[in-house]
matplotlib code that plots the C-alpha trace (Angstrom):
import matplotlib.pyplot as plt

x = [-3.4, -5.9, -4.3, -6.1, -5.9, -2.2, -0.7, -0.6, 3.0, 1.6, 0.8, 4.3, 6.1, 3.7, 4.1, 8.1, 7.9, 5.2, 8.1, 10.6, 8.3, 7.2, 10.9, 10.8, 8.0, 9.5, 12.6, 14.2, 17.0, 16.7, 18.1, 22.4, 21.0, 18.5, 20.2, 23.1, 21.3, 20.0, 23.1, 24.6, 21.2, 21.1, 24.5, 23.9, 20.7, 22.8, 22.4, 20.4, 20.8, 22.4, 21.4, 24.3, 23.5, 19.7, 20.8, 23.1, 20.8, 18.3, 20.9, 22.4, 19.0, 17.5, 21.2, 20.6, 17.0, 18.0, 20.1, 18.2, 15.2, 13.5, 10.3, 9.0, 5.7, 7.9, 9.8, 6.5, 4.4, 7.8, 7.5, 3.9, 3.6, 2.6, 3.8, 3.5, 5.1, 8.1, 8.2, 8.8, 11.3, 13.5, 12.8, 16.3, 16.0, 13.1, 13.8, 13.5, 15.4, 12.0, 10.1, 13.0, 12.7, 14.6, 12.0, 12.0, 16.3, 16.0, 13.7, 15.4, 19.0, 17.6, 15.2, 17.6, 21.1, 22.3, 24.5, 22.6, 26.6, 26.9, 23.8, 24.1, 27.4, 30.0, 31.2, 31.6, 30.7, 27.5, 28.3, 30.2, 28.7, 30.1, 29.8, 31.4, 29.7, 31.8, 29.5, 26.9, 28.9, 29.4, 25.9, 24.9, 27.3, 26.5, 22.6, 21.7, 19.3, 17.1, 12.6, 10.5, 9.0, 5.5, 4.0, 2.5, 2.8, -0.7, -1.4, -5.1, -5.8, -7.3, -4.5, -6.3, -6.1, -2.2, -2.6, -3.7, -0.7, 0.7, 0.2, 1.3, -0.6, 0.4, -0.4, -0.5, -2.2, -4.4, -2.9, -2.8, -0.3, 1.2, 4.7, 5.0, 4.8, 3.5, 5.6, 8.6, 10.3, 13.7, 12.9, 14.9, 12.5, 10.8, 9.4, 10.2, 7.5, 4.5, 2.4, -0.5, -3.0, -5.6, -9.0, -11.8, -14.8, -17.9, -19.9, -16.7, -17.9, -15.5, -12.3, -10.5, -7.2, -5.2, -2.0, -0.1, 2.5, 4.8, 6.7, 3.7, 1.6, -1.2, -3.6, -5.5, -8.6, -9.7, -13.2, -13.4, -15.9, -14.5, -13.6, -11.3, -13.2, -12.7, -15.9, -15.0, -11.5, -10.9, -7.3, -6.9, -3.8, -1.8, -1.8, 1.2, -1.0, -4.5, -6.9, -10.1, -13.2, -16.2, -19.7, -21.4, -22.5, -19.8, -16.3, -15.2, -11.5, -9.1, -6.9, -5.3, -6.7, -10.4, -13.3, -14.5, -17.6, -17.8, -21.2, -19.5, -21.9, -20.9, -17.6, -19.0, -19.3, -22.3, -21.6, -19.4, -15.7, -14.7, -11.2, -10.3, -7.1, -4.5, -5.3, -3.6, -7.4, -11.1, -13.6, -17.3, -19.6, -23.7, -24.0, -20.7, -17.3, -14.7, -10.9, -7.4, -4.9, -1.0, -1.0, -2.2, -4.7, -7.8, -6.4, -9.6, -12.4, -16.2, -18.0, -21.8, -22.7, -21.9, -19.1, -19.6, -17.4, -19.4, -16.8, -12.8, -10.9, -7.0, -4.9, -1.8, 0.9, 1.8, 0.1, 2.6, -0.2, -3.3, -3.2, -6.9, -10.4, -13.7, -17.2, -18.6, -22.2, -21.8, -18.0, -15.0, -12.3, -8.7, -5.9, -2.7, 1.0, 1.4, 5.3, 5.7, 4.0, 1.0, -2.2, -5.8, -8.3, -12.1, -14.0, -17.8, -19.4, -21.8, -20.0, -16.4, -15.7, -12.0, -13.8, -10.3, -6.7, -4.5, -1.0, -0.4, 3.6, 5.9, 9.3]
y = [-10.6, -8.6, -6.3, -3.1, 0.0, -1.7, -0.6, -3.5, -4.1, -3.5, 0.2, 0.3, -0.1, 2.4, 4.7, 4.0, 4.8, 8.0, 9.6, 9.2, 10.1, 13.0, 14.2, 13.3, 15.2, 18.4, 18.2, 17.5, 15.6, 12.4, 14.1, 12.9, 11.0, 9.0, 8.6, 7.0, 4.8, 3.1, 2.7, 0.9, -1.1, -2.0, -2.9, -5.4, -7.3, -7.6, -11.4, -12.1, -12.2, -15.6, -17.1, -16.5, -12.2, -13.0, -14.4, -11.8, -8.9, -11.1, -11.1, -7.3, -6.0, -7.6, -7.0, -3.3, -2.9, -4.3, -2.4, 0.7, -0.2, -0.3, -2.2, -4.6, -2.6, 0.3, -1.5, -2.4, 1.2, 2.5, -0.2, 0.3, -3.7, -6.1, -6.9, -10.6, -9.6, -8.1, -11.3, -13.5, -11.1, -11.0, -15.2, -17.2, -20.0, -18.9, -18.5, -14.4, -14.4, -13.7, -12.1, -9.1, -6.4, -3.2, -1.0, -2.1, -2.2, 1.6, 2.4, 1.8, 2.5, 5.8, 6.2, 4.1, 5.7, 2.0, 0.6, -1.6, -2.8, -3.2, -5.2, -7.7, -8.4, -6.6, -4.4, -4.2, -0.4, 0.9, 4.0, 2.5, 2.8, 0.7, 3.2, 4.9, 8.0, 10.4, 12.8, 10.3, 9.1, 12.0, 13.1, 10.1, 10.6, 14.1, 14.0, 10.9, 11.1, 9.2, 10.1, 10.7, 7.6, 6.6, 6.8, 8.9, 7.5, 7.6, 7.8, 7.5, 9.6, 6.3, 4.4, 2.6, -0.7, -1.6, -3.2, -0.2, 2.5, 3.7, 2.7, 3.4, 4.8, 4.6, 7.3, 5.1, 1.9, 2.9, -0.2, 0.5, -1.7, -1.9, 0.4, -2.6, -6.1, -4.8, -5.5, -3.9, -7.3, -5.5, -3.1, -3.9, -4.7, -6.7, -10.4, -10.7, -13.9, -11.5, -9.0, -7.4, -5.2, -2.9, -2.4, -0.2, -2.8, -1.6, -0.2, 2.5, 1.6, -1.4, -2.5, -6.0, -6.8, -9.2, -10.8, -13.3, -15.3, -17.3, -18.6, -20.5, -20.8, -19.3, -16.6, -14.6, -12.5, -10.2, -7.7, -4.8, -1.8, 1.7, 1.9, -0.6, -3.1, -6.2, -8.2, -11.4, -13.6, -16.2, -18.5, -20.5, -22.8, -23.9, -20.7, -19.3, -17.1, -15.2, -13.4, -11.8, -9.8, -8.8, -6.7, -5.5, -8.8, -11.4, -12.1, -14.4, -15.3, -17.9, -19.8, -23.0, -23.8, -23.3, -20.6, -19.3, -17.4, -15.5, -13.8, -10.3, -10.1, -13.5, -14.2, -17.8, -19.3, -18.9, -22.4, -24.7, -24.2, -25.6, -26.7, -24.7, -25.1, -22.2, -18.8, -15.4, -13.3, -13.7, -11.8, -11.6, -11.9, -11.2, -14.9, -16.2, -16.5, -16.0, -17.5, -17.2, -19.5, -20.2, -22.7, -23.0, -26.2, -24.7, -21.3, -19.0, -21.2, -19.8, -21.3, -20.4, -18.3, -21.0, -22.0, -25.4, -25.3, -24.5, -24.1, -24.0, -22.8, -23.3, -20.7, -21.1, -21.2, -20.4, -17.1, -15.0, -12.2, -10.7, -7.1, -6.5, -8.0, -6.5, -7.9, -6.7, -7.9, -11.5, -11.6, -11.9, -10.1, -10.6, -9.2, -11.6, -11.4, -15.2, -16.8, -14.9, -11.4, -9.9, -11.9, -10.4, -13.2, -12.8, -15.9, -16.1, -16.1, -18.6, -21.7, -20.8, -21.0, -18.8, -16.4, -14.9, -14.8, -12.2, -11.7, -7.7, -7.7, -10.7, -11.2]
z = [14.8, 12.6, 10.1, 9.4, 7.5, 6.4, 2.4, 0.2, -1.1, -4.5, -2.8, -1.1, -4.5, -6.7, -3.5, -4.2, -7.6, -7.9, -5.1, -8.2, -11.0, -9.2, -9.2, -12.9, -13.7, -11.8, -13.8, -10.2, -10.4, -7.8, -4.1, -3.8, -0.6, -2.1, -5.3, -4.0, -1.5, -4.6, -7.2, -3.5, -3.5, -7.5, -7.2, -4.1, -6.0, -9.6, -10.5, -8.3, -4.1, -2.5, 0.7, 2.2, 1.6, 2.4, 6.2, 6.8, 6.3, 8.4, 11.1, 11.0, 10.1, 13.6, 15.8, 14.3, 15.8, 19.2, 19.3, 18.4, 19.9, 16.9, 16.7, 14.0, 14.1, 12.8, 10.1, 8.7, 9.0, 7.2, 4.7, 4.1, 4.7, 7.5, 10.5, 10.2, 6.7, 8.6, 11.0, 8.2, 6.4, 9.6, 10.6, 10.3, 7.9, 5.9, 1.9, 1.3, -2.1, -3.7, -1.0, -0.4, -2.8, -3.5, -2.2, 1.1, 1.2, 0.4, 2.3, 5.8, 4.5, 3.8, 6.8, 9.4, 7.7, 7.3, 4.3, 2.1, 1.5, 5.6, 5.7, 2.8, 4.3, 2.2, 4.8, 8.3, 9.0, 9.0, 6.9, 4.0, 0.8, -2.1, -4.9, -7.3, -6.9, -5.2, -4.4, -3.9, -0.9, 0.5, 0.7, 2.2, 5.2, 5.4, 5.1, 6.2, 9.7, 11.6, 11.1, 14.0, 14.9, 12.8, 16.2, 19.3, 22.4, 24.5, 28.4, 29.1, 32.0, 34.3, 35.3, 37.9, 35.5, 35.0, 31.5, 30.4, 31.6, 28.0, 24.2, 20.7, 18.5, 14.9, 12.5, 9.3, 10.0, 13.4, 15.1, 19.1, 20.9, 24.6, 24.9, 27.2, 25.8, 22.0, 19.0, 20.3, 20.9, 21.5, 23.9, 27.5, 30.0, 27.6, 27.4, 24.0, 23.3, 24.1, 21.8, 23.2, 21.1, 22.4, 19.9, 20.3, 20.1, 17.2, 20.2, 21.3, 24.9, 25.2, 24.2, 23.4, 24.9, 23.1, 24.3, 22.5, 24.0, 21.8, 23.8, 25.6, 22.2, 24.3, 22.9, 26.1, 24.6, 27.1, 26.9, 29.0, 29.1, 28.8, 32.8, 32.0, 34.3, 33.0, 31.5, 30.3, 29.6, 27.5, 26.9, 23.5, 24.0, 20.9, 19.0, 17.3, 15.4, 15.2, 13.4, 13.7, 13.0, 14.6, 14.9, 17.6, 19.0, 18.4, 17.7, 14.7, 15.5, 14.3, 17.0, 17.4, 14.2, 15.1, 14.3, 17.4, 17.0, 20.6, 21.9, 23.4, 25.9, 27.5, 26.3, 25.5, 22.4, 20.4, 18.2, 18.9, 17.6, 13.9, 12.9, 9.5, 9.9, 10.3, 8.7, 8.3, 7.4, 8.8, 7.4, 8.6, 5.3, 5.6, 5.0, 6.0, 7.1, 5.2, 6.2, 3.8, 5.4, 4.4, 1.6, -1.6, -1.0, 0.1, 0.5, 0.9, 2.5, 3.5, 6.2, 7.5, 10.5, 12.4, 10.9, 9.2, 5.8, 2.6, -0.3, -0.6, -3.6, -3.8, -5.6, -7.7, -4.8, -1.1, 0.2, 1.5, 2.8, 2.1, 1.2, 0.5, 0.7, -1.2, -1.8, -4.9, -6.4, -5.2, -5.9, -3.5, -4.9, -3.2, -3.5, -2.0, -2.5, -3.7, -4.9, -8.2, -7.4, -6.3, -7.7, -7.7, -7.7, -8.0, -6.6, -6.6, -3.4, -3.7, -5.5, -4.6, -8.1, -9.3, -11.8, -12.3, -11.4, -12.8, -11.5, -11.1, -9.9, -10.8, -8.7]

ax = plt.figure().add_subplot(projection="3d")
ax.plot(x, y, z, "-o")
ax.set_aspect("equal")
plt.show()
């Protein structure tokens, strides 16, 4: 799905490091907590993490929310990163090595009150800190508690519809989703294939409902006015993923591989659908489309209104995720977490030509 109003993970780490240099500059020393939740954290990424440590803090990181009930929605509004980001952290087999960094380890040992030690595998309790910092270790027993969730839970006062009984509202990124069947995969109760969004449409008289089901590869796009009376539904089989934008007249999303460009009114399509291929970011230009999928070849492509394909430009690797997207006097200017950091690239509109790539963050 569409992520808005998310921190890039360029922000996340300067957010991580002005919390310490604001201690610095106060002649504070670093709290005991926090302190020792990083020596245990430097100490577990010294040489260099192996596979082995990468899948077990995929395994004990996901058992742990289970069992918790914590949601990947709130891993990534902690983290100040995406939730797709977060899926892809957490997926068995994929290659994190590079893609885990310190920040985001410290972050929920100190948040969740988890061993960085437990989680990489060196331990089997929790609470056990490998350290040599007495009072360190101590402190971190003593001190360490669980936040209030990044969330306030919202009951609209017509519950005549029941897809509409009781949302989250997040008080970072603005994302609404379903207490239900939203990104809380491990709540009991559960169908833990299905995400479904709510979004106030650009008119704030109606609102989309999107549900997701992985488990069927089916995306259901529903429009409803603000009665909750439902207007329009489409189905779009074959999608694992799906992205969007939209004005006040249509919907430009990305499923099963295709641009749809939906008239709101009707729920039809205005032109007929385009392969582009799978993407992870649409963007409605004044004279275009613009789409950044997975892989380098052809990462960011632009297409017309109606979505025939005007230029591609590829980019030096794999995107992992797009943090940020700005048009400036004829110029697309990205900002995208590639496989050695966090790359801005300026492209211009017209030609699709790569006016500049600088890499801002190296692993």
């Amino acid at each position: 799905m569409k992520h808005s109003g998310r921190k890039s993970e360029a922000d996340s780490c300067a957010q991580f490091s002005a919390k310490m240099d604001v201690w610095r500059a106060e002649s504070k020393p670093l709290p005991e907590v926090f302190e020792g939740i990083r020596l245990a954290v430097d100490e577990c990424f010294e040489g260099g993490l192996s596979s082995e440590q990468c899948e077990c803090f995929q395994e004990r990181l996901k058992a742990f929310m289970k069992e918790k009930k914590i949601s990947n929605s709130e891993i990534a509004d902690i983290l100040g990163i995406s939730r797709e980001w977060v899926r892809r952290l957490l997926t068995k087999g994929s290659d994190i090595t590079k893609r885990l960094k310190k920040e985001y380890v410290i972050e929920i040992a100190y948040y969740y009150g988890i061993s960085p030690n437990y989680l990489f595998g060196e331990v089997d309790d929790r609470e056990q800190f490998q350290i040599s910092n007495t009072a360190s270790k101590k402190a971190l027993r003593r001190c360490l508690k669980k936040q209030d969730k990044p969330f306030y839970i919202a009951e609209p006062e017509n519950q005549s519809n029941a897809k509409f009984n009781s949302y989250r509202l997040y008080t970072k990124r603005g994302m609404i989703e379903d207490t239900k069947t939203g990104t809380d995969l491990w709540l009991l109760g559960n169908d833990p294939n299905l995400e479904r969004y709510l979004e106030f449409s650009a008119d704030f008289e109606h609102y989309f409902l999107f549900t997701l089901d992985h488990a069927l590869e089916k995306l259901t796009l529903e429009y409803y006015d603000k009665d909750f009376s439902k207007i329009w539904k489409r189905e779009f089989e074959g999608t694992t993923a799906a992205h969007y934008d939209y004005t006040k007249n249509n919907i430009y999303l990305s499923a099963d591989n295709s641009l749809y460009i939906i008239d709101l009114s009707t729920g039809e399509d205005t032109f007929q659908p385009a392969f582009i291929g799978e993407k992870q970011e649409i963007r409605k230009m004044t004279d275009g489309i613009l789409s950044v999928g997975f892989t380098k070849s052809d990462a960011i492509m632009k297409t017309d209104l109606e979505g025939n394909i005007l230029w591609t430009a590829s980019v030096a690797g794999d995107v992992n995720a797009v943090d940020g997207v700005q048009f400036v006097d004829g110029r697309i200017i990205l900002q995208m977490e590639l496989f050695d950091g966090v790359h801005f690239i300026v492209v211009n509109s017209d030609s699709g030509e790569v006016i500049q790539d600088a890499v801002s963050i190296s692993s």
